[in-house]
Biopython code that builds the backbone (N, CA, C, O; Angstrom):
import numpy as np
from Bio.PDB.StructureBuilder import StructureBuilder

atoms = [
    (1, "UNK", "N", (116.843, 110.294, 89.718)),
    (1, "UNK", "CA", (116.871, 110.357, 91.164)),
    (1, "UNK", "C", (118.097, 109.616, 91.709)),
    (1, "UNK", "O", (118.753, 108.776, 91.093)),
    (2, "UNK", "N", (118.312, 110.066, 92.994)),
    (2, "UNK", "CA", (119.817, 109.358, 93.441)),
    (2, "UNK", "C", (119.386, 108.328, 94.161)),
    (2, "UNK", "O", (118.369, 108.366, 94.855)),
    (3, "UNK", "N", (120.286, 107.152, 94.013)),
    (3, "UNK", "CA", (119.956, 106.017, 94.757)),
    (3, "UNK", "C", (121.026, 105.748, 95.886)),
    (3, "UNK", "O", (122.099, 105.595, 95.303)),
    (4, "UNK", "N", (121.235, 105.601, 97.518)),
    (4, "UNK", "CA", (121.686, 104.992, 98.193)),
    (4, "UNK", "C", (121.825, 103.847, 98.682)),
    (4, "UNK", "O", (120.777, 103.554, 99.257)),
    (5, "UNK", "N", (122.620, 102.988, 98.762)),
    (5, "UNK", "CA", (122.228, 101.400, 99.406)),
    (5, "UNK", "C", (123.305, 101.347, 100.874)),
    (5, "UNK", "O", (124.437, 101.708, 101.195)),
    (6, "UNK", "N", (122.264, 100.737, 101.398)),
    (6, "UNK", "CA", (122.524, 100.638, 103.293)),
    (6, "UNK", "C", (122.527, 99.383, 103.182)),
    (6, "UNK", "O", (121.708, 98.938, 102.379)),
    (7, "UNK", "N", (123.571, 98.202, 104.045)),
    (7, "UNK", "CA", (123.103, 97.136, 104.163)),
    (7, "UNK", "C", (122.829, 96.398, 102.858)),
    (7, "UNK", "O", (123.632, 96.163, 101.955)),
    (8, "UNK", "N", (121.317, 96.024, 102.948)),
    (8, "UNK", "CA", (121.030, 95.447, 101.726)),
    (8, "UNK", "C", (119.840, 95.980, 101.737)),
    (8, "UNK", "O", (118.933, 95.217, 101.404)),
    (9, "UNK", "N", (119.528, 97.157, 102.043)),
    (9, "UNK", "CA", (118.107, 98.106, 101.527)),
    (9, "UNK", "C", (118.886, 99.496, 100.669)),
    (9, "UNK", "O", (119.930, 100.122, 100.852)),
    (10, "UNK", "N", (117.974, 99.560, 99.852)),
    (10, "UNK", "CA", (118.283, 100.368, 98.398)),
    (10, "UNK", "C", (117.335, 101.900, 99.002)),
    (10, "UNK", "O", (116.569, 101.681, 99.940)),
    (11, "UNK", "N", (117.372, 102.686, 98.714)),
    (11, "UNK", "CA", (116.548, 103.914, 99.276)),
    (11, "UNK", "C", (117.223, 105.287, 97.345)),
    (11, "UNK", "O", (118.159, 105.639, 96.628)),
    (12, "UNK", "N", (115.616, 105.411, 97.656)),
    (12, "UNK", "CA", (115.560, 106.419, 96.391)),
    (12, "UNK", "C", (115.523, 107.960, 96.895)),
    (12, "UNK", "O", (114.589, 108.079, 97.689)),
    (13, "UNK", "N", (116.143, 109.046, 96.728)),
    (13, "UNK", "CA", (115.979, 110.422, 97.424)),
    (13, "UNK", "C", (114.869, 110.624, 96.292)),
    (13, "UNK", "O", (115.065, 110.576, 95.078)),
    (14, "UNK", "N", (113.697, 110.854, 96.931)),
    (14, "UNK", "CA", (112.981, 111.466, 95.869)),
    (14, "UNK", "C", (112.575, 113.142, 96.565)),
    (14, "UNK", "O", (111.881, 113.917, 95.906)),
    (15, "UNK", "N", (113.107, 113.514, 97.928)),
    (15, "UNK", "CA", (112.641, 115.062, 97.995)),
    (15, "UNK", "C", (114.195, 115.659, 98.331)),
    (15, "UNK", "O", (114.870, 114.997, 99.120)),
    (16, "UNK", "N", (114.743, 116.824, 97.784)),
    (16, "UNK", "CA", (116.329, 116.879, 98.172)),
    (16, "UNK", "C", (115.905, 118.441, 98.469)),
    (16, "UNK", "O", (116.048, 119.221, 97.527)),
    (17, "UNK", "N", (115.643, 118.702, 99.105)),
    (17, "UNK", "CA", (114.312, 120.574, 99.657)),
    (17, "UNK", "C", (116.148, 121.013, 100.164)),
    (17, "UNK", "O", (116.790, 120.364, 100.988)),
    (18, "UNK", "N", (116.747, 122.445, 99.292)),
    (18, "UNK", "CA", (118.040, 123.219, 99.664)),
    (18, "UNK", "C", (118.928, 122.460, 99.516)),
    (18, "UNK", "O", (120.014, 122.955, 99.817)),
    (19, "UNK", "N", (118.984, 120.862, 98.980)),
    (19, "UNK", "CA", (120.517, 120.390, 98.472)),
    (19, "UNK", "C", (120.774, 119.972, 100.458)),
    (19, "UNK", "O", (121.658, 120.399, 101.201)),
    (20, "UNK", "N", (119.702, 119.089, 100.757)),
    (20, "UNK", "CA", (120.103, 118.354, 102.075)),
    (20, "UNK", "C", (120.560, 116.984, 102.351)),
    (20, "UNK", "O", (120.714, 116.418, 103.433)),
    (21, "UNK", "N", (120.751, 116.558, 101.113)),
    (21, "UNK", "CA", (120.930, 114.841, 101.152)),
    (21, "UNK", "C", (122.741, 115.045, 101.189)),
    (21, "UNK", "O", (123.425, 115.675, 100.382)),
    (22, "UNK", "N", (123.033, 114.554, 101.975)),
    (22, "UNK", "CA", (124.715, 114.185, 102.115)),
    (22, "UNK", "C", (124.876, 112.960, 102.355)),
    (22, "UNK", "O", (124.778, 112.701, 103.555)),
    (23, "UNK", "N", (125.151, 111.828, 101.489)),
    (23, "UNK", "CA", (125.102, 110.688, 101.299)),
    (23, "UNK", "C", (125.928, 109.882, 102.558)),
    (23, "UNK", "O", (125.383, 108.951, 103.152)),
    (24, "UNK", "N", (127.445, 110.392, 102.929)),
    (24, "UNK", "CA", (127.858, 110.433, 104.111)),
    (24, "UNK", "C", (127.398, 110.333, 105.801)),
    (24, "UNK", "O", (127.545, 109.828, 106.914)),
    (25, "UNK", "N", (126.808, 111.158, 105.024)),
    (25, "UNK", "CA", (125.995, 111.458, 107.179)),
    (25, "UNK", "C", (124.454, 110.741, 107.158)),
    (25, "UNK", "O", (123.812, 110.556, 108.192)),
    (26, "UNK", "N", (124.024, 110.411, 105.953)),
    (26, "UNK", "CA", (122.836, 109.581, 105.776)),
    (26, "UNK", "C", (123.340, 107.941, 106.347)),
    (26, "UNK", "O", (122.837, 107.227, 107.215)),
    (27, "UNK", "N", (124.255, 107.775, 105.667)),
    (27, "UNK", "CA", (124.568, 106.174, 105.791)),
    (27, "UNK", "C", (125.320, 106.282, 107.113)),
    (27, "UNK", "O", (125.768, 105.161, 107.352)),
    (28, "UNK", "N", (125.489, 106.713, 107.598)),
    (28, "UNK", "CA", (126.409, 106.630, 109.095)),
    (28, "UNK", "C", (125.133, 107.001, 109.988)),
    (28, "UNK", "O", (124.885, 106.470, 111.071)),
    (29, "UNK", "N", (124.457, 107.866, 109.449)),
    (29, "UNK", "CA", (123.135, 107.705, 110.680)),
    (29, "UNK", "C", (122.181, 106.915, 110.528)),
    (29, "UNK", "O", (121.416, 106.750, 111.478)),
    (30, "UNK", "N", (121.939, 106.125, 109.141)),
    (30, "UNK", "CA", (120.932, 105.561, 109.252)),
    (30, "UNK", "C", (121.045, 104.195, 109.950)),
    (30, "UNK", "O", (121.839, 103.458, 109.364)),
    (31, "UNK", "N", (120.569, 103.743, 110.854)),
    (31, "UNK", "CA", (121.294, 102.486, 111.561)),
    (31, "UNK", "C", (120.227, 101.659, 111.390)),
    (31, "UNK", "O", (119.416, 102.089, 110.570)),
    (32, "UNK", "N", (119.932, 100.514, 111.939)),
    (32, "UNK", "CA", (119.096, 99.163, 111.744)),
    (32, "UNK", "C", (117.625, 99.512, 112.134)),
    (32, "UNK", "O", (116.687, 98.807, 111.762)),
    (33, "UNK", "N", (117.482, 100.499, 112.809)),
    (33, "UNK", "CA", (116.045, 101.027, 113.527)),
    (33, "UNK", "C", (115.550, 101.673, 112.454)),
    (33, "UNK", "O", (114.518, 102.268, 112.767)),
    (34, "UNK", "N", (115.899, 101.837, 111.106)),
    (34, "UNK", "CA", (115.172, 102.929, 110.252)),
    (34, "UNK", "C", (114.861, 101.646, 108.963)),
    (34, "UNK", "O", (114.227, 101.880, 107.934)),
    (35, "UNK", "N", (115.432, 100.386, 109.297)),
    (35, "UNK", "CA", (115.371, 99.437, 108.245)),
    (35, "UNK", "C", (114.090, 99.221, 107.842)),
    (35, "UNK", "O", (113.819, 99.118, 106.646)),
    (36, "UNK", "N", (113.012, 99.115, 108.968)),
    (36, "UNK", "CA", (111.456, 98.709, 108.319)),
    (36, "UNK", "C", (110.782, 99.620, 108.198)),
    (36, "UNK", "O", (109.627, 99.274, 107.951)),
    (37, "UNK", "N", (110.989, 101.213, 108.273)),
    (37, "UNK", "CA", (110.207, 102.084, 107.659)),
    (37, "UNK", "C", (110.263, 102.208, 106.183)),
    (37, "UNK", "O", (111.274, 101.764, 105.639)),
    (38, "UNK", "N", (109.004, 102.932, 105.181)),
    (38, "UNK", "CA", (109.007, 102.657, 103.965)),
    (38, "UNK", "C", (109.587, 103.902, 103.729)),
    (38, "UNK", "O", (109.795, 104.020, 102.521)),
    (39, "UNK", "N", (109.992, 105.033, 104.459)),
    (39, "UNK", "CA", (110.670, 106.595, 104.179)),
    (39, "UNK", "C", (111.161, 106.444, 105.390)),
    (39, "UNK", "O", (110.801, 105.707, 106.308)),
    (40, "UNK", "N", (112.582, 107.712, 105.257)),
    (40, "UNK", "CA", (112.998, 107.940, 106.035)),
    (40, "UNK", "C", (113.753, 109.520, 106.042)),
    (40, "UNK", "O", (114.465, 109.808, 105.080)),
    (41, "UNK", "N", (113.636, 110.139, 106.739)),
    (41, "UNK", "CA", (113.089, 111.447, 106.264)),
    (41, "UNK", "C", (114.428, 112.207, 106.909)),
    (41, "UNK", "O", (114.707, 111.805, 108.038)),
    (42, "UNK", "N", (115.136, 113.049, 106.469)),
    (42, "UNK", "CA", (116.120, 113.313, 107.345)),
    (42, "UNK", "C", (116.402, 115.295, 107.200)),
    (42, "UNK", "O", (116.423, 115.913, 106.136)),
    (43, "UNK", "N", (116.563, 115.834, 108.457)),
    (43, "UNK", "CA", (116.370, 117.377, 108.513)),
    (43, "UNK", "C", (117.647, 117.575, 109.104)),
    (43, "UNK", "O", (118.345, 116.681, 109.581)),
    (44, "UNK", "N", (118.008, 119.162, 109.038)),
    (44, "UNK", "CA", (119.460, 119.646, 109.403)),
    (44, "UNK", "C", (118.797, 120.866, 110.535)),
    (44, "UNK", "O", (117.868, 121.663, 110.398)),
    (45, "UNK", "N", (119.864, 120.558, 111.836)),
    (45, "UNK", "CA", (119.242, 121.409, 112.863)),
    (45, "UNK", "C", (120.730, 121.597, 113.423)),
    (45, "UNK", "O", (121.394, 120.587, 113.656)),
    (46, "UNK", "N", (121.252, 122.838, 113.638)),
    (46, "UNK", "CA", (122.178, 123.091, 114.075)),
    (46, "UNK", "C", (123.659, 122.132, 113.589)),
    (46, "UNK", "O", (124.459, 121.624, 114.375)),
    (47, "UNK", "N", (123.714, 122.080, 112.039)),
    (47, "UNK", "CA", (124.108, 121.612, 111.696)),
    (47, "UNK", "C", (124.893, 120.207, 111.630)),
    (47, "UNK", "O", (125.919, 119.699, 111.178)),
    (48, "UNK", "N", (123.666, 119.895, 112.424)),
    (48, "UNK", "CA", (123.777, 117.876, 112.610)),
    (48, "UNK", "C", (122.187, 117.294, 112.132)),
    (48, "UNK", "O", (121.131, 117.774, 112.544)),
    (49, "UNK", "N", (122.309, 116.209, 111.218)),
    (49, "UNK", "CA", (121.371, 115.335, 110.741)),
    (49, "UNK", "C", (120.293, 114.711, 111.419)),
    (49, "UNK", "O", (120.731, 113.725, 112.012)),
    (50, "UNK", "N", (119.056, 114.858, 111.593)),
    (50, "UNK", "CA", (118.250, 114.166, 111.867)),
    (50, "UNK", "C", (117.751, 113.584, 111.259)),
    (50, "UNK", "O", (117.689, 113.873, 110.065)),
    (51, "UNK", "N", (117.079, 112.356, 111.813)),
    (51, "UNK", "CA", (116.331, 110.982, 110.797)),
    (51, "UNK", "C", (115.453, 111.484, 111.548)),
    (51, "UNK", "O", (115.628, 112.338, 112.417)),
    (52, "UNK", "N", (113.894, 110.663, 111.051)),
    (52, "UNK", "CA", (112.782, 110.256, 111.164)),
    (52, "UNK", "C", (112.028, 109.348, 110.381)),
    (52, "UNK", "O", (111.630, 109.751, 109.287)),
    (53, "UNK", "N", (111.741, 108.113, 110.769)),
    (53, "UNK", "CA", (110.899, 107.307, 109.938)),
    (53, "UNK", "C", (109.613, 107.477, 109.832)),
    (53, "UNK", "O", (108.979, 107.904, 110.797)),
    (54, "UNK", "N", (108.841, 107.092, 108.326)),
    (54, "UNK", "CA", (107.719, 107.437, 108.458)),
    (54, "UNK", "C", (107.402, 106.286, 107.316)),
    (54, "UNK", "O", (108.038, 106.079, 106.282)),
    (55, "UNK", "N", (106.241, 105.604, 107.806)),
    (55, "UNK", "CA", (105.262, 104.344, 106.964)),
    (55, "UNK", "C", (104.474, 105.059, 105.476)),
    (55, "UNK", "O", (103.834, 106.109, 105.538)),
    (56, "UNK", "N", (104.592, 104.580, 104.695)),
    (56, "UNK", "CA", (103.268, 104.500, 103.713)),
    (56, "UNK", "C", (101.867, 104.314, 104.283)),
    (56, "UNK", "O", (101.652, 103.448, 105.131)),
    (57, "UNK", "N", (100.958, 105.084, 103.842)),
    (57, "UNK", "CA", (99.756, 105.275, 104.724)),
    (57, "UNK", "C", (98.882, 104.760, 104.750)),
    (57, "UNK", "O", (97.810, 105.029, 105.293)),
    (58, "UNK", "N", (99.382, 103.445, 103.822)),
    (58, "UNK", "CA", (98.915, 102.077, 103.990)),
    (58, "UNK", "C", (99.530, 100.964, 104.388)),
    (58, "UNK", "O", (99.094, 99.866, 104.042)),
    (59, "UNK", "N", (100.814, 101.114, 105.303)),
    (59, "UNK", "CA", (100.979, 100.084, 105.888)),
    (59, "UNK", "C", (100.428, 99.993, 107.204)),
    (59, "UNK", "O", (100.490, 100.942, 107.987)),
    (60, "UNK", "N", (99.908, 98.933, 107.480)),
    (60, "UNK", "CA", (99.323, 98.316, 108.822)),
    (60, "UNK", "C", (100.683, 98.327, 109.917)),
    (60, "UNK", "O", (100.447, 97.845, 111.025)),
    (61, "UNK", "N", (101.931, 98.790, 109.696)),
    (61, "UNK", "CA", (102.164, 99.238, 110.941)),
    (61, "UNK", "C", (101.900, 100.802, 111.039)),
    (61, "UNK", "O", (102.008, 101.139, 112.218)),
    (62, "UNK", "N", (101.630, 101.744, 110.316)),
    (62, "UNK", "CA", (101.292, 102.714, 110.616)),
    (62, "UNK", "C", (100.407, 103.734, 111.359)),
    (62, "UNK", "O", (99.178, 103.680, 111.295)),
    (63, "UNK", "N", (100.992, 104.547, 111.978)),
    (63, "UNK", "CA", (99.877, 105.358, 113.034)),
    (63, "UNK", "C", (99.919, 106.549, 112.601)),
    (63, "UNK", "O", (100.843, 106.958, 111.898)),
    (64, "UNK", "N", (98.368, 107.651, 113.167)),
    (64, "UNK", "CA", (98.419, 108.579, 112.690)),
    (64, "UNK", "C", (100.270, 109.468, 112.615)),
    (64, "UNK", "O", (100.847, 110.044, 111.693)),
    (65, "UNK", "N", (100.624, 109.214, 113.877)),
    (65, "UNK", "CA", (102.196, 110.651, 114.034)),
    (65, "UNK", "C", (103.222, 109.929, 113.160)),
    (65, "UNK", "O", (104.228, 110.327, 113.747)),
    (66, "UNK", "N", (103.601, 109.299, 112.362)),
    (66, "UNK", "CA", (104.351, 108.214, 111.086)),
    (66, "UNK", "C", (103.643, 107.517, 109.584)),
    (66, "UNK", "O", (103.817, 106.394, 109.111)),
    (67, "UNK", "N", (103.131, 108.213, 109.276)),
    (67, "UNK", "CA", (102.285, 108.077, 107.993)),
    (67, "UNK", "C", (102.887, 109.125, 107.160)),
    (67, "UNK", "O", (102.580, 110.304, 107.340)),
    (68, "UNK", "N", (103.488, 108.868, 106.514)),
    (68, "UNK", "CA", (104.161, 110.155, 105.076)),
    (68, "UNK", "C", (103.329, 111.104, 104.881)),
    (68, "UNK", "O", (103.758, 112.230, 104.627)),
    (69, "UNK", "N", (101.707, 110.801, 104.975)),
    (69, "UNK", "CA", (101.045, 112.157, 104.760)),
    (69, "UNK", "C", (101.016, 113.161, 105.936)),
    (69, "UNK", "O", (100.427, 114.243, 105.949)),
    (70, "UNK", "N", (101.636, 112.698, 106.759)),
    (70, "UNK", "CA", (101.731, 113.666, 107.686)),
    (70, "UNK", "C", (103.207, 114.727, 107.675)),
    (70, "UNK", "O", (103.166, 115.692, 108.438)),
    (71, "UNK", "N", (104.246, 114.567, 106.971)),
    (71, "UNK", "CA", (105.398, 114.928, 106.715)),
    (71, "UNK", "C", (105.365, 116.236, 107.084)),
    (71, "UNK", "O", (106.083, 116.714, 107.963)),
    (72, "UNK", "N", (104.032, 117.222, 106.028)),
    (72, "UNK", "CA", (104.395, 118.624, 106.151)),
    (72, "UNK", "C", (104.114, 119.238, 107.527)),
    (72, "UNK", "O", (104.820, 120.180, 107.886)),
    (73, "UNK", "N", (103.106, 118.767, 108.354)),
    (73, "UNK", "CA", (102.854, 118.376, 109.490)),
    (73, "UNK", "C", (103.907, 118.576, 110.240)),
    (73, "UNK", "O", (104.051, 119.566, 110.957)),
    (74, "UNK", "N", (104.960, 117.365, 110.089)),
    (74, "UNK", "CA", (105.990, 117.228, 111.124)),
    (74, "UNK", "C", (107.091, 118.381, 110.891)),
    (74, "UNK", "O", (107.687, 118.986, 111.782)),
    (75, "UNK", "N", (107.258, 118.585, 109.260)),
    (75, "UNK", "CA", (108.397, 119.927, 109.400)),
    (75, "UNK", "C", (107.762, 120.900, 109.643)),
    (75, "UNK", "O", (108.641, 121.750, 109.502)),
    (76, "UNK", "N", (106.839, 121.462, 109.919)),
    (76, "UNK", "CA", (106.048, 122.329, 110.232)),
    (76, "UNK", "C", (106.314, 122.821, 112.173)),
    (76, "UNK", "O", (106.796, 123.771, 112.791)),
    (77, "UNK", "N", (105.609, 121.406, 112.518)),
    (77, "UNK", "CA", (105.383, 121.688, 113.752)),
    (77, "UNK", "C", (107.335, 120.980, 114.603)),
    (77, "UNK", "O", (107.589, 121.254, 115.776)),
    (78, "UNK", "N", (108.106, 120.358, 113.945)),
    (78, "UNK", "CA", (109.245, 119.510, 114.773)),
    (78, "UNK", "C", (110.396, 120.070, 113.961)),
    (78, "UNK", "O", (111.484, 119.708, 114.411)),
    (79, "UNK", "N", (110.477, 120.968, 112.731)),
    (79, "UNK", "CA", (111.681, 121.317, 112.352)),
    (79, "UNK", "C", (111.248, 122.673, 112.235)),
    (79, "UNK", "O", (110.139, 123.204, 112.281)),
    (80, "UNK", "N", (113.082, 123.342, 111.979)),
    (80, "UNK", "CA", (113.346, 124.602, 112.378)),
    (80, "UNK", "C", (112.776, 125.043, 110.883)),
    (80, "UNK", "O", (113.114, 124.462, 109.852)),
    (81, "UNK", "N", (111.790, 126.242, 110.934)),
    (81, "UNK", "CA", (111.469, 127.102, 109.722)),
    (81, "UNK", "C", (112.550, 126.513, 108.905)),
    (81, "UNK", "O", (113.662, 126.111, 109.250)),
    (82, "UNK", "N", (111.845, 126.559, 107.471)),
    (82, "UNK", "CA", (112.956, 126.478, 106.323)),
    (82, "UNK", "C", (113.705, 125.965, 106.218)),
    (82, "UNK", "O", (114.525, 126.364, 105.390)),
    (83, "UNK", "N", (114.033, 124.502, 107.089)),
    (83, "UNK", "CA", (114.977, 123.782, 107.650)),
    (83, "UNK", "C", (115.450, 123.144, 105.918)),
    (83, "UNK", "O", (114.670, 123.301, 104.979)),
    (84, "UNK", "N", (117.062, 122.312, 105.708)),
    (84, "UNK", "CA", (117.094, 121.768, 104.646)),
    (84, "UNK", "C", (116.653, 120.250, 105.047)),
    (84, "UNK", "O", (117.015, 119.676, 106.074)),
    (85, "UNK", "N", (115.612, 119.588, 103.812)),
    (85, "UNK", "CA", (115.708, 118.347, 104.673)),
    (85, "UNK", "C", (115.364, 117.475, 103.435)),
    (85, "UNK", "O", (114.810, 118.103, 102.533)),
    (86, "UNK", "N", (115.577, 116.175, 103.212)),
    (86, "UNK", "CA", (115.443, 114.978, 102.171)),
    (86, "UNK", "C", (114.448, 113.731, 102.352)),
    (86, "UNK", "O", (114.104, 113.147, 103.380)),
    (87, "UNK", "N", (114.241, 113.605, 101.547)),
    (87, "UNK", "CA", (112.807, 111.989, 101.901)),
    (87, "UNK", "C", (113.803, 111.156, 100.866)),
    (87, "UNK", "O", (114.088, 111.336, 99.682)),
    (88, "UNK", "N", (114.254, 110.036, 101.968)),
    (88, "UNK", "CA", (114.691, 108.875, 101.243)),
    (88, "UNK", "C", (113.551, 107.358, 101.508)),
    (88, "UNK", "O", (113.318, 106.695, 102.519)),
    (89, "UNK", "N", (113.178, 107.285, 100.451)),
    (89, "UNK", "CA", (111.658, 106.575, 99.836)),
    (89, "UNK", "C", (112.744, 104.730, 99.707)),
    (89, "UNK", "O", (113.495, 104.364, 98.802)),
    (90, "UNK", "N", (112.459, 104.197, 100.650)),
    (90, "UNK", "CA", (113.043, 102.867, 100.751)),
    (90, "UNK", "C", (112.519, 101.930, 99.540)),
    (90, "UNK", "O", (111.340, 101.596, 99.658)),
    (91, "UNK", "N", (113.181, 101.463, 98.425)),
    (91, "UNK", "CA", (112.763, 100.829, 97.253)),
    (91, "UNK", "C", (112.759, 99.610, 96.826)),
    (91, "UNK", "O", (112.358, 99.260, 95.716)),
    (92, "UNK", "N", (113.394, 98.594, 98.052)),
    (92, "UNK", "CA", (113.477, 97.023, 97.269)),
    (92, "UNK", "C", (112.193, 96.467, 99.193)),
    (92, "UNK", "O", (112.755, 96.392, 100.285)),
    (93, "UNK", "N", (111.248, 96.307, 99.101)),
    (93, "UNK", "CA", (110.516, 96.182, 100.148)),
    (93, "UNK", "C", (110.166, 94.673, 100.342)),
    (93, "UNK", "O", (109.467, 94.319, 101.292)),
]
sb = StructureBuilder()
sb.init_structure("model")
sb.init_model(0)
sb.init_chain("A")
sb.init_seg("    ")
for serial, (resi, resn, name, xyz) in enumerate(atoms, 1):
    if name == "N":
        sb.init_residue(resn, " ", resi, " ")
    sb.init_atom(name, np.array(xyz, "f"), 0.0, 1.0, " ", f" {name:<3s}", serial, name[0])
structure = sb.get_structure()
């Protein structure tokens, strides 16, 4: 699996759905607001990057609309059909 490091948080791509992880536009978008989520989920819409953070569905900051089990959920109902998109799984916690 590919590993990125931001800062001083390490992030593992463990979903790469159409070859969507561009290591580039990940680290330039991921900014300090995505630091305490345990994923961070990122989709391609008109060919610019979106983030979204989302908790382990056991962390106590988590709510039902940010819980990872809700993921297919969110590309379902918030991304474009068939969209390309990556789960970068945050790894030194």
């Amino acid at each position: 699996m590919k590993k990125v490091k931001i800062e001083n948080i390490e992030y593992e791509i463990i979903k790469d759905y159409r070859d969507a992880f561009n290591e580039e536009e990940f680290i330039n978008k991921c900014t300090d607001y995505f630091y305490e989520f345990d994923y961070v989920v990122g989709d391609w819409a008109y060919e610019k990057l979106r983030l979204k953070g989302f908790y382990d569905d056991n962390n106590s900051k988590s709510k039902p609309n940010n819980k990872i089990s809700t993921l297919d959920k969110y590309l379902k109902e918030k991304c474009a059909y068939g969209c390309k998109y990556f789960v970068a799984k945050r790894i030194n916690l």
